[in-house]
C-alpha positions as CSV (number, residue, x, y, z in Angstrom):
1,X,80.9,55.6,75.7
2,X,83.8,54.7,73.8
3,X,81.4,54.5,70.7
4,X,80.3,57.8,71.2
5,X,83.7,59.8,71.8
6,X,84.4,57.7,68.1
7,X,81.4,59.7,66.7
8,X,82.3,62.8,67.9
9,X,86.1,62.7,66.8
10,X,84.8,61.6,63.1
11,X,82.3,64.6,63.5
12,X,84.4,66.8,64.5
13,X,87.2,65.7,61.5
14,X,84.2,65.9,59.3
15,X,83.4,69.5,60.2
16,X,87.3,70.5,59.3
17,X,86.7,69.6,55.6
18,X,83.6,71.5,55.6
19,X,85.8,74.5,57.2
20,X,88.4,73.5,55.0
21,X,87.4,76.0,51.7
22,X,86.5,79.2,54.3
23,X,90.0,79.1,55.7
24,X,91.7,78.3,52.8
25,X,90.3,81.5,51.6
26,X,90.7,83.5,54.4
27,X,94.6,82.4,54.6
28,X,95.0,83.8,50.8
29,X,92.8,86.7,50.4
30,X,93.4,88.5,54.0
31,X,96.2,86.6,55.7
32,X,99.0,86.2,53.3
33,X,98.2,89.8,51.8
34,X,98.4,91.4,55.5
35,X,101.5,89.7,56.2
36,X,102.8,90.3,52.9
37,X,102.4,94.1,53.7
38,X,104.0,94.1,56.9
39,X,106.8,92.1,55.3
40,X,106.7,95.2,52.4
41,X,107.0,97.5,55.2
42,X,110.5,96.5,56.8
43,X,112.0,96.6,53.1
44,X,113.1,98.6,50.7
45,X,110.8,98.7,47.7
46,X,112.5,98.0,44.2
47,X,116.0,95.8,45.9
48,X,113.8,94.0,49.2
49,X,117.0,95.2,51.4
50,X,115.9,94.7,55.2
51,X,115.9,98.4,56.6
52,X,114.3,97.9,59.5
53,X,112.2,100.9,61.0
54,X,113.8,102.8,58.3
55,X,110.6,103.0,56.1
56,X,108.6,103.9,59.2
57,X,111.0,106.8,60.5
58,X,110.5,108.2,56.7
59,X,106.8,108.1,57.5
60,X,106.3,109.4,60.5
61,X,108.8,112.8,59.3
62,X,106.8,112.8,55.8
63,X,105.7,116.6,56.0
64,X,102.2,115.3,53.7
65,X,101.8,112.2,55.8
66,X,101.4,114.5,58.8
67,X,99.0,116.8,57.4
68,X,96.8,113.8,55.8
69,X,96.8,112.5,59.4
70,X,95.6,115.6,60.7
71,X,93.2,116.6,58.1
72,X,92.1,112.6,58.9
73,X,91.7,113.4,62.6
74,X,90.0,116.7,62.0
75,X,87.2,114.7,59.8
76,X,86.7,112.0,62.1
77,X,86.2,114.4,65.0
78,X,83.6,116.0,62.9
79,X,81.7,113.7,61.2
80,X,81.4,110.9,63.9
81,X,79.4,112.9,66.7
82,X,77.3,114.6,63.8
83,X,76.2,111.0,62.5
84,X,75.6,109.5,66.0
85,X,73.9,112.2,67.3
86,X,71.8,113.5,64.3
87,X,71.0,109.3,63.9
88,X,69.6,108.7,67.3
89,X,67.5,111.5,67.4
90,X,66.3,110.8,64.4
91,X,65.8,107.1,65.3
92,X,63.9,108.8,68.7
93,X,61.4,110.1,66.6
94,X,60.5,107.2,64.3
95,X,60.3,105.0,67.5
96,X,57.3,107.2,68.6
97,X,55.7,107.7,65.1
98,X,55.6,103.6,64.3
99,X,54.4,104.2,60.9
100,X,57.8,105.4,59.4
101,X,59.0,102.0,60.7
102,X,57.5,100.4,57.4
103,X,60.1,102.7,55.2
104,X,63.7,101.2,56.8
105,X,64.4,99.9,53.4
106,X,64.4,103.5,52.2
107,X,66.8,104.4,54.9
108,X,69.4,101.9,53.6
109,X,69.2,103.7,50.1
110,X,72.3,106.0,50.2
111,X,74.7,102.7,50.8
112,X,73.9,101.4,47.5
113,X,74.4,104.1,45.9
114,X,77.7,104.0,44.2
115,X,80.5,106.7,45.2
116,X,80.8,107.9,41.6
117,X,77.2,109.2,41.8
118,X,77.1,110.3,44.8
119,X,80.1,113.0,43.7
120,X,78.5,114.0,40.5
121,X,75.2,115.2,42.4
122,X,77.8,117.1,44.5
123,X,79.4,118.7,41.9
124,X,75.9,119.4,40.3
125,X,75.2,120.8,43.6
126,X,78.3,123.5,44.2
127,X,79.9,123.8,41.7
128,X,80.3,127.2,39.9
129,X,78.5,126.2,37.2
130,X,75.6,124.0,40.1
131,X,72.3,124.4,40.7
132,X,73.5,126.2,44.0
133,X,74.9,129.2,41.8
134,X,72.0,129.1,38.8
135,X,69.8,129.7,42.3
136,X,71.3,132.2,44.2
137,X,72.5,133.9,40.8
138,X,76.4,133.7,42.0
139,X,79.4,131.9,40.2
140,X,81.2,131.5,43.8
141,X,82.9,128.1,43.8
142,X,81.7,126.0,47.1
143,X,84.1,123.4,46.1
144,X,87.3,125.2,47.3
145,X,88.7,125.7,49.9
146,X,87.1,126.1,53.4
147,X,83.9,124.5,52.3
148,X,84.9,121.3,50.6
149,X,85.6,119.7,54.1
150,X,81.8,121.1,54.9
151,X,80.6,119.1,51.7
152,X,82.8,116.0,52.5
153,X,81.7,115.7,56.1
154,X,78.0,116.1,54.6
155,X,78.7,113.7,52.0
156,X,79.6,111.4,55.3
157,X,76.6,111.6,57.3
158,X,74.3,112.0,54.1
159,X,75.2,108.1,53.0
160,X,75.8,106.0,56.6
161,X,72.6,108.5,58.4
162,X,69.7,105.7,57.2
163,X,72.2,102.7,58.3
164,X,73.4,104.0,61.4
165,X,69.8,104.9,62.3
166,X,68.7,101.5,61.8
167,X,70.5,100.2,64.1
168,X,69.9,102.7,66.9
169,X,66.3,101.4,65.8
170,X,67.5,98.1,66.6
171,X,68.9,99.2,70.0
172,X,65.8,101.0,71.2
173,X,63.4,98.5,70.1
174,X,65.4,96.0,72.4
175,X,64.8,97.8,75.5
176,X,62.2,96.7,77.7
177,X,59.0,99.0,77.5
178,X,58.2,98.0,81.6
179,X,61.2,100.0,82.5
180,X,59.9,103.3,80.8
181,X,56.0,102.9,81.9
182,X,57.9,101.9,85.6
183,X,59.5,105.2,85.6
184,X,56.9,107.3,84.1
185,X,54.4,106.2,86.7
186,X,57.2,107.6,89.2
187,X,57.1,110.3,87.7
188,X,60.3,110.6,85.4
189,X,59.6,113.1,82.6
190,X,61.0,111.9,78.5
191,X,64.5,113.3,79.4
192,X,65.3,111.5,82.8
193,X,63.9,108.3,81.3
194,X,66.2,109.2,78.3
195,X,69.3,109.8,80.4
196,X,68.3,107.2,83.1
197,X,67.2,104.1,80.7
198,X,67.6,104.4,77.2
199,X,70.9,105.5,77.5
200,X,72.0,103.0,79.8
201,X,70.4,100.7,77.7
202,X,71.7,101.6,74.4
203,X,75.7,100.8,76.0
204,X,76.2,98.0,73.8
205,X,74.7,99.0,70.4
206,X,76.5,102.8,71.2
207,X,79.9,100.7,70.8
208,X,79.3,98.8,68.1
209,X,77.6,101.7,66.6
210,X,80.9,104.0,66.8
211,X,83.1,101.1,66.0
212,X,81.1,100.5,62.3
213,X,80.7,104.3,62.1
214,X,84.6,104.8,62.2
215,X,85.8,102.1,59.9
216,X,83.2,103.2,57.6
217,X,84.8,106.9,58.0
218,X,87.7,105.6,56.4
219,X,85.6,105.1,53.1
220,X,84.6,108.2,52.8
221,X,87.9,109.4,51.3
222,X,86.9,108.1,47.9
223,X,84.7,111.2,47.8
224,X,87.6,113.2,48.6
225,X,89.6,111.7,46.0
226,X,86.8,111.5,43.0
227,X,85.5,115.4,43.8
228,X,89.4,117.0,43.9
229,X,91.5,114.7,42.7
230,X,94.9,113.4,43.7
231,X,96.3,116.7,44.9
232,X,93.0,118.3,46.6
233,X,93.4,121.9,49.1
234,X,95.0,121.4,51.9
235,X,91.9,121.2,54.0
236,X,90.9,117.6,52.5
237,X,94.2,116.5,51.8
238,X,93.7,112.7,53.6
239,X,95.3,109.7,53.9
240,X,93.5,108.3,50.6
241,X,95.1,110.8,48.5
242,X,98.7,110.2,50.2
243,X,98.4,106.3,49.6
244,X,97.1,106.9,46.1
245,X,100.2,109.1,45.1
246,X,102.3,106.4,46.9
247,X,101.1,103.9,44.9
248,X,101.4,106.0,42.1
249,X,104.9,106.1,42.5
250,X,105.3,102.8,43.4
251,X,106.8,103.5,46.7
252,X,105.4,100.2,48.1
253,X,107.8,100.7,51.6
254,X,106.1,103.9,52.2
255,X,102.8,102.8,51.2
256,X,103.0,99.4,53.1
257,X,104.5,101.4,56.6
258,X,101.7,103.8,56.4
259,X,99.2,100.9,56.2
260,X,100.6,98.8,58.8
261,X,100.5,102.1,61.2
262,X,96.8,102.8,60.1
263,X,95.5,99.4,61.0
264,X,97.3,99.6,64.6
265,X,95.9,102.7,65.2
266,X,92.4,101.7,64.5
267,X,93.3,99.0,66.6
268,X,94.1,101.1,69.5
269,X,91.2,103.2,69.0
270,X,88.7,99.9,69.1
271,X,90.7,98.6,71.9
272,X,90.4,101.7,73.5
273,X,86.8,102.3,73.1
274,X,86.0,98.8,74.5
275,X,88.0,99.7,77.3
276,X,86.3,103.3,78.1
277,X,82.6,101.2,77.7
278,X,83.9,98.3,79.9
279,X,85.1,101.0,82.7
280,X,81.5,102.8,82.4
């Protein structure tokens, strides 16, 4: 017995070293930079003087941080229910057409795509001088404001619509066939077996699903950025193009505050979906 406790505590030493490189790197490219940014975000930015909640009281009454946070809001609350939605029906109807199952790679296409590309078929798209205008004979410009948050939300569901529907996909091919033929046979029409088993069924993939959809949300504003610039309409002014002109004046206690309150509220947000799917 003794022997074998040996083996295990030199086994388990041995699988430290392996682990060794991972963490190192983990430590230095995520840990020290986080907490070097939440150190950042308690000082001042060109003397280090501790303020305390100084920077984060600027912040918080910053008249442009407030509207990038609501623009921010206002695209989330648009974009996320388009994409789930419009990606699970979609992922419905390839389930019952099996053939389209054989083109998933196709679906992923968007992703790997880079961003730069993506904004230059937009602007070919709708801008005044677009293939929009050359076809309707108009020189209206569809990148200002009013419709650039229409584009940017499109933009949005346009590139994460094959990935998120992939994993619905996933989701639904998980769930056991039995339960449907069970249900039909008791005479359960497609929308009662939708509500009363896929649905239920889909409870874990819908969270992980919204989780990956809203960090990927903050992504988007790239697009934002590369299609209007630094200082966009107000519509799409978001919290990419406030941390850009932060950064741009190197005010790193602004910049470093409004991270450090970003992260803790997609924090709460995880923390809080997890809570609504544990209580359902």
């Amino acid at each position: 017995m003794k022997k074998i406790s040996g083996y295990v505590r030199r086994g388990g030493s041995r699988g430290l070293w392996f682990l060794a490189p991972s963490l190192l790197g983990v430590g230095y490219l995520v840990l020290f930079p986080t907490g070097d940014v939440l150190r950042r975000s308690f000082v001042t930015a060109l003397s280090g003087q501790w303020v305390g909640l100084d920077n984060y009281r600027k912040v918080l009454g910053n008249e442009a941080f407030r509207l990038a946070v609501g623009n921010t809001l206002r695209f989330l609350g648009l974009c996320l229910p388009l994409l789930l939605t419009l990606s699970l029906l979609l992922a419905l109807v390839i389930c019952r057409i099996p053939r389209l199952e054989r083109f998933k790679a196709l679906y992923l296409l968007p992703m790997a795509i880079p961003a730069a590309t993506v904004v230059l078929v937009w602007r070919l798209i709708f801008s005044k001088q677009g293939f929009l205008n050359a076809w309707l004979g108009t020189h209206v410009d569809f990148m200002g404001e009013g419709t650039a948050l229409v584009i940017l939300v499109g933009s949005y569901v346009w590139k994460n619509l094959g990935y998120t529907m992939v994993l619905w996909l996933a989701g639904l091919k998980a769930i056991p066939a039995e339960q449907t033929e069970a249900a039909r046979v008791d005479g359960a029409g497609r929308i009662r077996c939708f509500f009363r088993i896929t649905l239920p069924n889909l409870k874990g993939s819908a969270y992980t699903i919204t989780v990956l959809s809203l960090l990927n949300a903050f992504k988007s504003f790239r697009e934002a950025y590369l299609v209007s610039g630094a200082y966009p309409q107000q519509d799409i002014y978001l919290l990419q193009h406030l941390f850009q002109n932060w950064y741009t004046k190197l005010d790193m206690d602004k910049l470093a505050a409004g991270a450090v309150l970003m992260a803790l509220v997609l924090g709460a947000l995880s923390l809080l979906l997890q809570r609504l799917w544990d209580l359902e």
